[in-house]
Every structure is written in structure tokens, then in C-alpha cells.
SEBAVO-644138 format. One record per residue: residue number from 1; residue in three letters; chain; x, y, z of N, C-alpha, C in turn. Coordinates in Angstrom, 1 decimal, always signed. Layout:
BEGIN
num,residuo,cadena,n.X,n.Y,n.Z,ca.X,ca.Y,ca.Z,c.X,c.Y,c.Z
NUM,ALA,A,X,Y,Z,X,Y,Z,X,Y,Z
...
//
This chain:
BEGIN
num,residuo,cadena,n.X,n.Y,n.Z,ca.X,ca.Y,ca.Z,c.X,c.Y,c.Z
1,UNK,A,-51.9,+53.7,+61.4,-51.1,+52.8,+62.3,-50.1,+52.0,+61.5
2,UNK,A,-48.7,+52.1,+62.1,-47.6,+50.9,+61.4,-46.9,+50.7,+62.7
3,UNK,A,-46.3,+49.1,+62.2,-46.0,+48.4,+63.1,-44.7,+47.9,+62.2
4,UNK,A,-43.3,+47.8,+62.4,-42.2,+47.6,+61.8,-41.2,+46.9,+62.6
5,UNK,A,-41.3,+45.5,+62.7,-40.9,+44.9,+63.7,-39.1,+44.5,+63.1
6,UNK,A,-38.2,+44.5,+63.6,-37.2,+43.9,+63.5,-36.1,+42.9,+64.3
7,UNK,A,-34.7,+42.7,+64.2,-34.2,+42.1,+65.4,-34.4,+41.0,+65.1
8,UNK,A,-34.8,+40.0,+64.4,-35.3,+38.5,+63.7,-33.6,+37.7,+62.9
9,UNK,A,-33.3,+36.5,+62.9,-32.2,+36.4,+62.3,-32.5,+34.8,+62.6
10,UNK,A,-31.0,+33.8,+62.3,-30.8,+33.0,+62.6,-29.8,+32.6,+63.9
11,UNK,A,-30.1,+31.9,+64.8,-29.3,+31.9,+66.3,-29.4,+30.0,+66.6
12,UNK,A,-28.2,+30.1,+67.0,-28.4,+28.4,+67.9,-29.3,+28.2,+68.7
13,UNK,A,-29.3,+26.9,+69.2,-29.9,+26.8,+70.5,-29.2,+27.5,+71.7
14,UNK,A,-30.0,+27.7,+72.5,-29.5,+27.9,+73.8,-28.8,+29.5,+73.8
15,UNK,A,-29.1,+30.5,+72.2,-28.7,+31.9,+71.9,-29.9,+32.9,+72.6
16,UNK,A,-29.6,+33.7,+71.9,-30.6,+34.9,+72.2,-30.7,+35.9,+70.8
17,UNK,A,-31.3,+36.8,+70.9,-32.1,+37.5,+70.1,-33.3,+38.5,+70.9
18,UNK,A,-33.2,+39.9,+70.4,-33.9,+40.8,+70.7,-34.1,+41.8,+69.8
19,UNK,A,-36.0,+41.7,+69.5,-36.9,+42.0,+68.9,-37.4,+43.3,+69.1
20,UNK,A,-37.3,+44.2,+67.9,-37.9,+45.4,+67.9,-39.4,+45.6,+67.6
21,UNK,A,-39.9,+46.5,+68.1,-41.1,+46.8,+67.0,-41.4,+48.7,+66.8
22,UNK,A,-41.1,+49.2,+66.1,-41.0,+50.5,+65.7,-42.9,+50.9,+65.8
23,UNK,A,-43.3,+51.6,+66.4,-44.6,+52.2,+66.4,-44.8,+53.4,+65.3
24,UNK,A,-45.9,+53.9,+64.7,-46.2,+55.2,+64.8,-47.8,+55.1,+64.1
25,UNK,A,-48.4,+56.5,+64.3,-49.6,+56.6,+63.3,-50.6,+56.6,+64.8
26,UNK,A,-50.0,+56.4,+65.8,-51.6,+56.4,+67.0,-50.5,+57.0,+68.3
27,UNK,A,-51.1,+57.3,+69.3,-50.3,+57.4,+70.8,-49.9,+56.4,+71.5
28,UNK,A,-48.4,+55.9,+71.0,-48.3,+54.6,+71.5,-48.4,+54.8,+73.0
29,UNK,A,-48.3,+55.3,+74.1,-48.1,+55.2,+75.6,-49.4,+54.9,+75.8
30,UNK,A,-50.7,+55.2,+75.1,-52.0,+55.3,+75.6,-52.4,+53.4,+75.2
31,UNK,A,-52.0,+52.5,+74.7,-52.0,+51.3,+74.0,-51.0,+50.3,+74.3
32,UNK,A,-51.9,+49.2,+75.1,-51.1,+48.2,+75.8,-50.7,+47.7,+74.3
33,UNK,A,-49.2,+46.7,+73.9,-48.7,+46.1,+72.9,-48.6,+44.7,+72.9
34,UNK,A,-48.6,+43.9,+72.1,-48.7,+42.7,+72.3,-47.5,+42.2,+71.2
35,UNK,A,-47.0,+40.8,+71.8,-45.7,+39.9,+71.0,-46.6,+38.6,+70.5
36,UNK,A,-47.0,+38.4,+69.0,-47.2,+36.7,+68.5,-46.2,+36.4,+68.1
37,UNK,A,-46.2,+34.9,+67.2,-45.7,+34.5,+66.8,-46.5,+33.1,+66.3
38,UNK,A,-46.0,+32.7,+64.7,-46.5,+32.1,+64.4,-45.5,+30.4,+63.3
39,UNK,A,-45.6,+29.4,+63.4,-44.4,+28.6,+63.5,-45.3,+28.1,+61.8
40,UNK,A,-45.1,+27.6,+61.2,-45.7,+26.9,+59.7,-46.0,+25.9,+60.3
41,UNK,A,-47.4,+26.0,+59.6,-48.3,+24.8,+59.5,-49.2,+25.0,+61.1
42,UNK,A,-48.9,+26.0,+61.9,-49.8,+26.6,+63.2,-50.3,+27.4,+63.3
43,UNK,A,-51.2,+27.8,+64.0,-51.9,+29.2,+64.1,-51.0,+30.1,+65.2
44,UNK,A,-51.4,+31.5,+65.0,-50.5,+32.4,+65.0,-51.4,+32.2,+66.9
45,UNK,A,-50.2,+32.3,+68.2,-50.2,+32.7,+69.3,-49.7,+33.8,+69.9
46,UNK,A,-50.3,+33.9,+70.7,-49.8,+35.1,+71.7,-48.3,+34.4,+72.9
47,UNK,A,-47.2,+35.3,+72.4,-46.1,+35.1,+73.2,-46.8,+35.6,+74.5
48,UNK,A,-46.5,+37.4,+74.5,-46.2,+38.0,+75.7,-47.0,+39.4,+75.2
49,UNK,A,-47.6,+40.0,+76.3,-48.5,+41.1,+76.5,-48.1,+42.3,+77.3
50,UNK,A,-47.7,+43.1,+76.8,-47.8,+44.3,+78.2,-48.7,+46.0,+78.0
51,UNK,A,-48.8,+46.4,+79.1,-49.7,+47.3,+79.1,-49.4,+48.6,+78.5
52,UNK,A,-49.9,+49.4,+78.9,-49.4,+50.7,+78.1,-48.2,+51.9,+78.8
53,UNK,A,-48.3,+51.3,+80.3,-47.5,+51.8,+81.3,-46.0,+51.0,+81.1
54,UNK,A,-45.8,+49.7,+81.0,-45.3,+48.5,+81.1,-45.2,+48.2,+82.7
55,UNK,A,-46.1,+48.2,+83.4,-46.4,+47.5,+84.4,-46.9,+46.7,+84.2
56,UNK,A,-47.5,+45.8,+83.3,-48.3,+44.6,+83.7,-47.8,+43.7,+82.6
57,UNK,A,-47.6,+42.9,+83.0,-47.2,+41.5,+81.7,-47.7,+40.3,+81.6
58,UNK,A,-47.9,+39.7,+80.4,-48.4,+38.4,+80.9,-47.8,+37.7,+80.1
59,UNK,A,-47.3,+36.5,+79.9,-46.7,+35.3,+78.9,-47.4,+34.1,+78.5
60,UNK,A,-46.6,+33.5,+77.0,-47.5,+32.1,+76.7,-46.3,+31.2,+78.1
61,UNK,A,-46.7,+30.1,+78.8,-46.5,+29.4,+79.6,-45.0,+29.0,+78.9
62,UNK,A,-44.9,+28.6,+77.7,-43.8,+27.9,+77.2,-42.5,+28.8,+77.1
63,UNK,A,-42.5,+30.0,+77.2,-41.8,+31.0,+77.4,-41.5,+32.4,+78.3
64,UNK,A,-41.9,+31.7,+79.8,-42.0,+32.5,+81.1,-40.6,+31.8,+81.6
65,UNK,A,-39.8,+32.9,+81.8,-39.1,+32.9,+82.3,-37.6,+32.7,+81.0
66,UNK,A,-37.8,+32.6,+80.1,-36.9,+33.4,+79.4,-36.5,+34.5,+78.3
67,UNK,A,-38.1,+35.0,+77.8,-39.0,+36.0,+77.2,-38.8,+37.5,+78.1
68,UNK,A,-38.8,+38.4,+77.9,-38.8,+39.5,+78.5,-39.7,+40.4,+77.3
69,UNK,A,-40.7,+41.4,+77.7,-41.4,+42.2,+77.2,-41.0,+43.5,+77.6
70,UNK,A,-40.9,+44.5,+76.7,-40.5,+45.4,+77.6,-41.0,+46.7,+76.2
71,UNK,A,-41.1,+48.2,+77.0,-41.3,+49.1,+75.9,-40.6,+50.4,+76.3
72,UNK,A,-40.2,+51.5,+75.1,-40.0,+52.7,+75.5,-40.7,+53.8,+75.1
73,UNK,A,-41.8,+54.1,+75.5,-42.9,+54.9,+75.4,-42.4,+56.4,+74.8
74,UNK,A,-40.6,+56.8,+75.1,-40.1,+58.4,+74.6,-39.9,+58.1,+73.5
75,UNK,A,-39.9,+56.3,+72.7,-39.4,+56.0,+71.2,-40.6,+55.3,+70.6
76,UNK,A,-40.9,+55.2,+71.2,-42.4,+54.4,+70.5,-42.1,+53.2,+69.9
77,UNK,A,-41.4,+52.4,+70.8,-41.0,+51.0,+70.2,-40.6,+49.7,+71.8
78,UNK,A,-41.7,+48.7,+71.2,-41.8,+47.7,+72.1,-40.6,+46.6,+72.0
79,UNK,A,-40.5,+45.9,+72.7,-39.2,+44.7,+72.8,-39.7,+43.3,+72.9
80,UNK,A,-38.9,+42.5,+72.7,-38.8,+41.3,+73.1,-37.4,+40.6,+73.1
81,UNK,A,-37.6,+40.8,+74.8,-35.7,+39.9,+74.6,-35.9,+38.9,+75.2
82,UNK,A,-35.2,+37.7,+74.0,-35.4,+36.1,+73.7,-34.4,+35.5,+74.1
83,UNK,A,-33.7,+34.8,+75.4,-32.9,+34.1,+75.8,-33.4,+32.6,+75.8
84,UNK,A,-32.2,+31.8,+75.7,-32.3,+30.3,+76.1,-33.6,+29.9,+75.1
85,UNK,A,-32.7,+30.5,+74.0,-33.6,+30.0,+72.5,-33.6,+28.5,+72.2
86,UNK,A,-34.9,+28.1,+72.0,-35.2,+27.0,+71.5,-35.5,+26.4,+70.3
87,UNK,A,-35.2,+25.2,+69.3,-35.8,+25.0,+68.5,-37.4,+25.3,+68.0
88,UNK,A,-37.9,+25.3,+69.2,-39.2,+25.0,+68.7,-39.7,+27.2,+68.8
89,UNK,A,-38.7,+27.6,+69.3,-39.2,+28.8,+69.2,-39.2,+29.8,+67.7
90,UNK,A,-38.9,+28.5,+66.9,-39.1,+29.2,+65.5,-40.3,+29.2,+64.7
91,UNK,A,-40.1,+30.7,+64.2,-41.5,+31.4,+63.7,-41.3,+32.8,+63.1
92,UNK,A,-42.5,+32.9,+63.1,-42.3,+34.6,+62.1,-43.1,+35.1,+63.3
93,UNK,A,-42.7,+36.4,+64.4,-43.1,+37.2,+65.4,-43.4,+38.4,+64.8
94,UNK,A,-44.6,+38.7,+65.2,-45.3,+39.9,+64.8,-45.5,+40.6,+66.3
95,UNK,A,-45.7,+41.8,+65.8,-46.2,+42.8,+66.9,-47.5,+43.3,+66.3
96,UNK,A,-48.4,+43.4,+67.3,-49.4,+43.8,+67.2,-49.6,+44.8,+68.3
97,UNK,A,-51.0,+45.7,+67.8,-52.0,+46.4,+69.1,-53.4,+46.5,+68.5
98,UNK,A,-54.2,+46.9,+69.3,-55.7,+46.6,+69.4,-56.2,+47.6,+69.5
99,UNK,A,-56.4,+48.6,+68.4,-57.0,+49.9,+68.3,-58.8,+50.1,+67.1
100,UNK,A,-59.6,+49.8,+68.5,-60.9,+49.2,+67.3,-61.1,+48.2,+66.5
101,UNK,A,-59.7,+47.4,+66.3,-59.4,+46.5,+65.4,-57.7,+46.4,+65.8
102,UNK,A,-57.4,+45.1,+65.2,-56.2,+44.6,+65.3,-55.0,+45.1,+64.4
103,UNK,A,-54.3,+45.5,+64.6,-53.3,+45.7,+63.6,-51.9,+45.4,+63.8
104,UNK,A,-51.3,+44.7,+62.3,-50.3,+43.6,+62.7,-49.1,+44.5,+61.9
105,UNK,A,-47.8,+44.2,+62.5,-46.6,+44.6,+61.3,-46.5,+43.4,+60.3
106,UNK,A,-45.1,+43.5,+59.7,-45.1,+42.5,+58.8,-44.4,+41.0,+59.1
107,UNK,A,-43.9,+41.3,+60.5,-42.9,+40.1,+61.2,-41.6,+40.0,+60.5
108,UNK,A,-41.1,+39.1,+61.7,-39.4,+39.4,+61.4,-39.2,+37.8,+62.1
109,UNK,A,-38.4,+36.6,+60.9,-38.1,+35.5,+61.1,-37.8,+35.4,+62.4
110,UNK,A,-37.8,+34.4,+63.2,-36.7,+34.1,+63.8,-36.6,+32.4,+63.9
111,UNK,A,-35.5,+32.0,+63.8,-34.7,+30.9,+63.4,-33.7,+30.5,+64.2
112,UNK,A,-34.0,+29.1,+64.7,-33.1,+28.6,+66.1,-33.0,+27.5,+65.6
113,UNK,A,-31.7,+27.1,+65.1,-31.4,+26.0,+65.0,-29.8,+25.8,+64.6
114,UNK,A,-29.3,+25.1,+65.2,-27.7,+24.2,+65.1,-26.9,+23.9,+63.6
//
């Protein structure tokens, strides 16, 4: 399994940014994917979750409604498109999936600030 997340940079407030995550090594369509992120000095959270169809989504509360999850199961790579970026949305975002065990990429900065 590898997870090669990209799309990470530095953006203002109130920018955007959208996040790759390159799959391979398992059947990605068969494996719901998941968006963390983790900020220094915090433990690592769950952004956003979707299923293996991408019908089903779920979000961390602080980021519904300007977070979008999304995947393309012909490329084997999941999304996350970040609008109405916030300070506090800075962190190192990982992608993950849950195959008998957890397995993480290596994350990709992202950095909001003025």
C-alpha cells in the first residue's frame, strides 16, 4: 500500500488549496479513504471521510461547509478541496485508509497565513 499525498503550499486567509492523494498497492474503489490532519503541538484529527463509492461523507464540524472530499476511483486518487482557508487550518494533512491496519502517506504542509 502507498499513499502520496500532494497539493500542500502556503495560501492567505480566506484562499484555497486542493489536495491530492495518489493511491496504489490495494483496490482503491473497494476502500472507503479518509482526510487528517495534524497542527504542532496536537494530535492528529480526522478532517473528512468518504466511502469507497463516494456517496457517503462525513466532516470534522470545524470544516463543513468549506472542505469538499471527493475521489476518482479510474485514477486511484482521493481529494480535498480547501476553500475559505483559515489560520487555524494549518497542518500537515495526511491521507489515510484502513486495510487490517491503518496506513498513512507522508503528508503535504499546508500553511495559511497573511
Amino acid at each position: 500500500v502507498q499513499l502520496v499525498e500532494s497539493g500542500g503550499g502556503l495560501v492567505q486567509p480566506g484562499g484555497s488549496l486542493r489536495l491530492s492523494c495518489a493511491a496504489s498497492g490495494f483496490t482503491f474503489s473497494r476502500f472507503p479513504m479518509n482526510w487528517y490532519r495534524q497542527a504542532p503541538g496536537k494530535e492528529r484529527e480526522l478532517v473528512a471521510g468518504l466511502s469507497s463509492a463516494g456517496s457517503s461523507t462525513n466532516y470534522l464540524d470545524s470544516v463543513k461547509g468549506r472542505f469538499t472530499v471527493s475521489r476518482d476511483n479510474a485514477k486511484n486518487t482521493v481529494y480535498l478541496q480547501m476553500n475559505s482557508l483559515k489560520p487555524e487550518d494549518t497542518a500537515v494533512y495526511y491521507c489515510n485508509v484502513i486495510i487490517l491496519r491503518r496506513y498513512w502517506g507522508q503528508g503535504t504542509q499546508v500553511t495559511v497565513s497573511s
